[in-house]
C-alpha positions in Angstrom: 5.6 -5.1 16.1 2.0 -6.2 16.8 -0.6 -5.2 14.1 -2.6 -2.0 14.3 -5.6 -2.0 16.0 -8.1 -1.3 13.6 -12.4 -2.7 13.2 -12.2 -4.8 10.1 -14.7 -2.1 8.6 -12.1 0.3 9.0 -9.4 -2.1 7.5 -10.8 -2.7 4.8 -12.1 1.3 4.0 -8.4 1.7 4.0 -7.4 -0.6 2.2 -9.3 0.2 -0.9 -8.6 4.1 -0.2 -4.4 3.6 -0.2 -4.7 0.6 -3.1 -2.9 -1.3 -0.5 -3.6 -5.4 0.3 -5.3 -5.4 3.3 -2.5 -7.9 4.9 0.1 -5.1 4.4 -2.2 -2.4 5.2 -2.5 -4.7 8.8 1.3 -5.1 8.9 2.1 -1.5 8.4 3.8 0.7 10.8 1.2 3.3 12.3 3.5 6.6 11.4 3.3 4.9 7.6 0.0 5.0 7.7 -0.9 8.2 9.0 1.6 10.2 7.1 -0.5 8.3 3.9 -3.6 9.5 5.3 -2.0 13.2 5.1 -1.7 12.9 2.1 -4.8 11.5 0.9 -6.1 14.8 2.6 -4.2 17.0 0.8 -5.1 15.7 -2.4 -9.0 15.8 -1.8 -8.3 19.5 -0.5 -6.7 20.2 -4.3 
């Protein structure tokens, strides 16, 4: 699985956003990721 294909800005943003290390965040598989994201959403719409 090759890493995701993220700016290192952007890497980093979401890094500190899931409290996850930035090599896992890299190493994580994209439907992981985005189904995080949801929920991050969720909780800023509560």
């Amino acid at each position: 699985m090759k890493p995701l294909q993220l700016s290192t800005e952007t890497a980093i943003k979401l890094s500190k956003k899931l409290n996850v290390p930035l090599e896992q965040l890299m190493h994580m598989p994209q439907h992981i990721l985005i189904q995080k994201l949801m929920e991050l959403e969720k909780e800023k719409e509560n």
